[in-house]
C-alpha positions in Angstrom: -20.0 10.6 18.2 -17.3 13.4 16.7 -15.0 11.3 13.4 -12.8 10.3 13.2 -12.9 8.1 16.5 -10.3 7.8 17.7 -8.3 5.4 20.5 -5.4 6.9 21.9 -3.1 7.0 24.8 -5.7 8.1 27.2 -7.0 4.2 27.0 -8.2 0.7 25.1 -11.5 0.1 23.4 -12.5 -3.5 24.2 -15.4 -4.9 21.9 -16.7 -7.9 23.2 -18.8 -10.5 21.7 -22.5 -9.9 21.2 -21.7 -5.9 20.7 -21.7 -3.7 17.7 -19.9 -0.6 16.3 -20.8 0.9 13.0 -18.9 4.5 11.6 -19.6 5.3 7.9 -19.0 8.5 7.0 -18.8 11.0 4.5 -16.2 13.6 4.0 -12.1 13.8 4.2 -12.4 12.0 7.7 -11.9 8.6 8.4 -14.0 6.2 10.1 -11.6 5.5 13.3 -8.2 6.3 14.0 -6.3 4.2 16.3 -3.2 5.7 17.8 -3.0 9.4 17.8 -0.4 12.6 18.3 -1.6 12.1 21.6 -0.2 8.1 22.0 -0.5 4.9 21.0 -4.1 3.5 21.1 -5.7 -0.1 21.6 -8.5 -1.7 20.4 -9.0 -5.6 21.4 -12.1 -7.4 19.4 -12.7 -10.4 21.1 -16.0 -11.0 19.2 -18.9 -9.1 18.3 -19.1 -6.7 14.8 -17.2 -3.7 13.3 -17.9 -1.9 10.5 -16.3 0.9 9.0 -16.4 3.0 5.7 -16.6 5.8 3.6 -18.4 7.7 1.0 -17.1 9.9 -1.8 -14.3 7.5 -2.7 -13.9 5.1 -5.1 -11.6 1.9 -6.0 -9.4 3.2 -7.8 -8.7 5.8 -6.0 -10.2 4.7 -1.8 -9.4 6.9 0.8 -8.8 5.5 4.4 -11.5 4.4 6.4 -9.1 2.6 9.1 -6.0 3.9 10.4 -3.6 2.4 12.8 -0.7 4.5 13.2 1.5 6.4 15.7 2.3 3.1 17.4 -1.5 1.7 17.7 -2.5 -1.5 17.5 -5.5 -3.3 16.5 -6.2 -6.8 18.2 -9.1 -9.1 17.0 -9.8 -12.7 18.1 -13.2 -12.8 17.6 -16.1 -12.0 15.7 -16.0 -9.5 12.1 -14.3 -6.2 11.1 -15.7 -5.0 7.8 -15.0 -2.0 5.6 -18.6 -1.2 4.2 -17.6 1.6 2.0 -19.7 2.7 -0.8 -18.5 2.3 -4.6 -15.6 0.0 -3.1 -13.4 3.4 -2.2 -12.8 2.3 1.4 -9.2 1.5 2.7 -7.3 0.2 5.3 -3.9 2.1 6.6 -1.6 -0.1 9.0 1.4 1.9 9.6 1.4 5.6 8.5 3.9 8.9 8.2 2.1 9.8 11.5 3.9 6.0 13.0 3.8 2.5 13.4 0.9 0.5 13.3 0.3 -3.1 13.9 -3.0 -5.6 13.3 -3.2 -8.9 14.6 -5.4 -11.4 13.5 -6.2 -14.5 15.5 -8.5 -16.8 16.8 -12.5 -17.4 15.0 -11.9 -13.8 13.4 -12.6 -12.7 9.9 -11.3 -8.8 8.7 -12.7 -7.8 5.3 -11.7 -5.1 3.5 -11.8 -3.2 0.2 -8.3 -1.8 -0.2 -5.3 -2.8 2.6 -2.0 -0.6 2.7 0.6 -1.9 4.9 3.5 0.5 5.5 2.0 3.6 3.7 4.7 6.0 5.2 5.4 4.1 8.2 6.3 0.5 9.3 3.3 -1.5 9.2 2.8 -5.0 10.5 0.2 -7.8 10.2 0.3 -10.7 12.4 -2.3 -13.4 11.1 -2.1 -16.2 13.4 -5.3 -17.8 12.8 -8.9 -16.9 11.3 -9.3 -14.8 7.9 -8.2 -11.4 6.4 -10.4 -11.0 3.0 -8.6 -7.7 0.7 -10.5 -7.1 -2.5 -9.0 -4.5 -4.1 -4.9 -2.6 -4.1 -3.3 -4.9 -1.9 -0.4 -3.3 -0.9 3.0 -4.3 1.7 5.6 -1.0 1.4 3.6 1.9 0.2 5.1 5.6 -0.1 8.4 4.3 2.7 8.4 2.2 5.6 8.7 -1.5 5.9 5.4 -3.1 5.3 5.9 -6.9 7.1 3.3 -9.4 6.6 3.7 -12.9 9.2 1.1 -15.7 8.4 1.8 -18.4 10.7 -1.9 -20.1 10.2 -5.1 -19.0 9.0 -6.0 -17.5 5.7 -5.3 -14.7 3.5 -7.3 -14.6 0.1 -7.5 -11.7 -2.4 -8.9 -11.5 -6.2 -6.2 -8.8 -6.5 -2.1 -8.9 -7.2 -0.1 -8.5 -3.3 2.3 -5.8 -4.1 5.9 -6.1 -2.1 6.3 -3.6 -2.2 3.9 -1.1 -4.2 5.9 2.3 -4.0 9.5 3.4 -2.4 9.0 1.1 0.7 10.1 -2.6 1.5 6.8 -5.3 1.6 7.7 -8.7 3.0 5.6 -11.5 3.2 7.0 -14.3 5.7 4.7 -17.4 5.4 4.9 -19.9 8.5 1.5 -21.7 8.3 -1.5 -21.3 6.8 -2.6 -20.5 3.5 -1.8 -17.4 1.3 -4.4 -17.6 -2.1 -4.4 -14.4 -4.3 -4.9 -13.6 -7.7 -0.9 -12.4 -8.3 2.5 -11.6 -6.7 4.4 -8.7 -7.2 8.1 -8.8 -5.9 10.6 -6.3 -6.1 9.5 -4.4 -8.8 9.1 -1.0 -7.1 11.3 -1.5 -4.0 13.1 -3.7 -1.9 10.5 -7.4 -1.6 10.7 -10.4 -0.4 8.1 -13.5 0.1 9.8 -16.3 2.1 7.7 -19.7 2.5 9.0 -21.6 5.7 5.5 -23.5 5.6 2.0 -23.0 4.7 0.6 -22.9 1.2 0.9 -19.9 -1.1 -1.3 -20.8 -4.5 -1.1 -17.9 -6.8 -3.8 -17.8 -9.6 -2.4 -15.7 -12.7 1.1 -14.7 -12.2 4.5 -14.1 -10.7 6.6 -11.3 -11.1 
């Protein structure tokens, strides 16, 4: 396999349950690009394990071990991604400069990462209608520009770290419709443009607001 891989417009990776794909790597690549300058790319999890990562990064500074960009999106409804990366320096990119990039979360599924930018250049959306997304470290909605927009209508989304909206010169959102939001703090505004609307659902904050 040549890395990045990557999922384009030339078709759809579908990972079904029971299979496996596993890309850590080291060097200024990342572990799997979805979307391209050649189109928009697919992947639909429907079970089954991924797991990405990186060596030679760090946490306070990861480098991206998951893009989804140039109007890609990542489906999962089943089964686990993981970002494996060593020294907690791996990081997720949904939306870049390069384009738009959307992950939707649903079903039995559980995404776990170390670091997860949404909008870092480009719009980035998260759709988490059921199952779990797990960020440990830099959680981040409005990066360098773009509108990072995070919908919850059911599920869970848990960090030990503060949600940034944004975290840079973009716009982070958080819309909660159902579901549960628990992370360590909330960040709003103090960057960029930020907003974090409760309709429904429960948002329990551990140390602060600001």
């Amino acid at each position: 396999v040549v890395f990045p891989y990557e999922i384009n417009d030339y078709g759809t990776l579908t990972i079904p349950d029971g299979s496996s794909l596993t890309s850590t790597i080291v060097g200024a690549n990342q572990s799997i690009n979805v979307g391209t300058a050649l189109g928009a790319g697919i992947v639909n999890q429907t079970g089954g394990a991924v797991i990405v990562g990186r060596i030679g990064s760090s946490s306070g500074s990861p480098s991206t071990s998951l893009i989804v960009a140039f109007g890609g999106t990542y489906n999962i409804t089943g089964g686990s991604l993981t970002d494996d990366s060593a020294n907690s320096g791996g990081r997720f990119d949904i939306g870049t400069a390069s384009g738009a990039g959307t992950l939707n979360i649903d079903g039995s599924s559980s995404v776990q990462c170390q670091a997860f930018y949404l909008a870092n250049g480009g719009d980035g959306t998260l759709n988490l209608t059921n199952g779990t997304l797990t960020v440990a470290n830099n959680f981040r909605a409005g990066v360098s520009s773009g509108t990072g927009t995070m919908n919850v209508y059911g599920g869970m989304v848990q960090s030990v770290s503060t949600m940034n909206l944004p975290n840079g010169a973009g716009t982070g959102m958080l819309n909660l419709n159902g579901g549960a939001v628990n992370i360590n703090g909330l960040n709003v505004g103090n960057s960029g443009p930020g907003t974090a609307t409760v309709n429904n659902g429960v948002l329990t904050v551990t140390n602060s607001i600001d």
